[in-house]
C-alpha positions in Angstrom: 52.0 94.3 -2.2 53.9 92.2 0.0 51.8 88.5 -0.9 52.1 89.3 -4.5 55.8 89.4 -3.7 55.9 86.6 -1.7 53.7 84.2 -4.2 56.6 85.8 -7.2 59.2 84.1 -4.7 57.3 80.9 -4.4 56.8 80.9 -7.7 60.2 81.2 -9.1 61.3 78.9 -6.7 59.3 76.6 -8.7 60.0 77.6 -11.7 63.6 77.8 -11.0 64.6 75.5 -8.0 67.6 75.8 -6.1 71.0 74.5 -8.1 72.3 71.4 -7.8 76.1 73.1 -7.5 74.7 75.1 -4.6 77.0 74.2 -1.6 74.6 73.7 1.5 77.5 73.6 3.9 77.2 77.7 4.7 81.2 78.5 5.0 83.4 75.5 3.7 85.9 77.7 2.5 86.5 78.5 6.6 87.0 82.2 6.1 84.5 83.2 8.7 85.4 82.5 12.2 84.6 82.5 16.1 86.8 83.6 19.0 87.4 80.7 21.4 89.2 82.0 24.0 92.8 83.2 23.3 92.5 81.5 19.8 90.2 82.2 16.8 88.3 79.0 14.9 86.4 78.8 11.9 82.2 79.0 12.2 81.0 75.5 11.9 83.3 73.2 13.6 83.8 71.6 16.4 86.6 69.1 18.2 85.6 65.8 20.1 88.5 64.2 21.5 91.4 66.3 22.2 92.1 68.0 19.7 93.4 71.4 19.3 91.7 73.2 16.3 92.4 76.9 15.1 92.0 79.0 12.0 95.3 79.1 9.5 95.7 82.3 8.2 98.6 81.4 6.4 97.9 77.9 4.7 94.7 77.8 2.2 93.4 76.5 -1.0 91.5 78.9 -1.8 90.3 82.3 0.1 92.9 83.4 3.1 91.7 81.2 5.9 92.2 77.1 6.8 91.1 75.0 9.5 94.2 73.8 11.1 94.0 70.8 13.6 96.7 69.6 15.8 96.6 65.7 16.8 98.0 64.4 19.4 100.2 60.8 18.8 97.8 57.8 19.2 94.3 59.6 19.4 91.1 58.7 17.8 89.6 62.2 17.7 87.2 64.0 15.3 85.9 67.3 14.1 82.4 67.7 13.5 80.3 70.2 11.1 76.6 72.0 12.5 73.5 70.2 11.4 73.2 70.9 8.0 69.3 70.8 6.3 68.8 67.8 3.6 66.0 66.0 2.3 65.1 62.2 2.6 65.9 59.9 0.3 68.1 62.0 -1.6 72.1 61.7 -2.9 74.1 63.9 -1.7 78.2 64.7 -2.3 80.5 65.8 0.2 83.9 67.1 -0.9 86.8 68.1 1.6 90.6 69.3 0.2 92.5 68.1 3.2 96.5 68.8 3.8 98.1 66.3 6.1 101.7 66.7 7.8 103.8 64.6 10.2 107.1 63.6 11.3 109.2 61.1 10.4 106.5 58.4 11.6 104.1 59.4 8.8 101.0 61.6 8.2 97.9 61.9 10.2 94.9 59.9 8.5 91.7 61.6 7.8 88.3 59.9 7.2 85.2 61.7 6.2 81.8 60.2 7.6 78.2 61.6 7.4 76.0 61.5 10.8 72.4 62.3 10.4 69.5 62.4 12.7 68.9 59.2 14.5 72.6 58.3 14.3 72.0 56.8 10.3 75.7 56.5 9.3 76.9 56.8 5.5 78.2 54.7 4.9 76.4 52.8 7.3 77.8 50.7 9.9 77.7 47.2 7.9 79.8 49.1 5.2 83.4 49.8 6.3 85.3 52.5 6.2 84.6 56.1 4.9 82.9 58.0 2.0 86.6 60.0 1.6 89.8 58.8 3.2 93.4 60.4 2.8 95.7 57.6 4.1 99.4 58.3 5.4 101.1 56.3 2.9 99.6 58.8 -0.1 102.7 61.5 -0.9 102.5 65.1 0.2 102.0 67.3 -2.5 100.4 69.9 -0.8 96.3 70.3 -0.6 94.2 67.3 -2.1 90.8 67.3 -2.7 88.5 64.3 -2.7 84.4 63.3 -3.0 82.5 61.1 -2.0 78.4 60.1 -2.4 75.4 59.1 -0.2 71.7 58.6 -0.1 70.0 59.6 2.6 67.3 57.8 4.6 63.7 57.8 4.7 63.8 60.2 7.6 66.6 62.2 7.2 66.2 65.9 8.5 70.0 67.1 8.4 73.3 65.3 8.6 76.5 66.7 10.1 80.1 66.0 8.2 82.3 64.2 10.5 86.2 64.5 9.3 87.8 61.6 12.0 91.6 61.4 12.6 92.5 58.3 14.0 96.0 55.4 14.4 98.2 58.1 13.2 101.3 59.7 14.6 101.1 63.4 16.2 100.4 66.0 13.5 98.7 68.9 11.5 96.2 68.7 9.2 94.5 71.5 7.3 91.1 71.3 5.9 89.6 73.6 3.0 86.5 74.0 0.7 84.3 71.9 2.1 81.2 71.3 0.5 78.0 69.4 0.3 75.9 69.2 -2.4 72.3 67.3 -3.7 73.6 65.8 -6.8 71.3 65.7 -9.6 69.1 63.1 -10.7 71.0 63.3 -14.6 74.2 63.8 -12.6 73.8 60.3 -10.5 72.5 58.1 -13.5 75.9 58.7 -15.5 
């Protein structure tokens, strides 16, 4: 009994393939989380640079839960997703909402970028800037979400979403509903 299941998996599978709208980034809302320490942090993440990153109970988009990061004044630093599984050759959309505070010398910035196996960049290092950006001169009206698009390489295996904060003053930025998803053929023609 158990092939004749697994062939009906296979089969629908075929028959119906996995949604385009599925988000492939496993919690982007950042409800689920990991005790580091003295603090608790949301599953997924991780800070380069020094940065202090925690989960916000009280600040969310959606769901109960935020990733809060605290950046120190003049840092380039950078929070970076687990490997997450995609397929070569294939567009792709991230989509971040991002809440950025400061003091009176402005707002953090916040840049997302794509890393994926062998170090391919998106966008790649001749293109400049970032798939996403929220700037400091943009006003504060609490969360706001953003998307951006890739293709990924020949031999892409998994990318991880990098979300960089860098040249800005001392701040707190929450991050929320984070998602990546393979955008549709009909979806990238319009």
């Amino acid at each position: 009994m158990k092939p004749l299941i697994l062939t009906f998996g296979l089969l629908a599978s075929l028959v119906f393939p996995l949604s385009a709208e599925e988000n492939l980034f496993a919690d982007g809302g950042m409800e689920e989380v990991v005790h580091t320490g003295e603090a608790e942090a949301p599953k997924g993440w991780r800070a380069i640079g020094v940065l202090e990153i925690e989960s916000d109970k009280g600040e969310a988009r959606s769901g109960e839960r935020s990733l809060k990061a605290r950046t120190p004044a003049d840092a380039s630093v950078a929070l970076s997703s687990t490997s997450i599984p995609v397929q070569p050759n294939t567009e792709y959309e991230v989509e971040a909402s991002v809440l950025a505070r400061g003091d009176e010398a402005g707002r953090p910035f916040v840049g997302i970028r794509v890393v994926g196996n062998d170090r391919v960049r998106y966008p790649s290092d001749e293109e400049a800037g970032f798939l996403v950006s929220w700037t400091s001169g943009e006003e504060e009206v609490g969360f706001v979400t953003k998307n951006g698009r890739f293709v990924t390489a020949d031999n892409a295996r998994w990318v991880a979403i990098y979300l960089v904060l860098r040249k800005q003053p001392a701040g707190t930025v929450n991050v929320d509903d984070v998602t990546l998803r393979r955008v549709d053929s009909t979806q990238s023609s319009q």
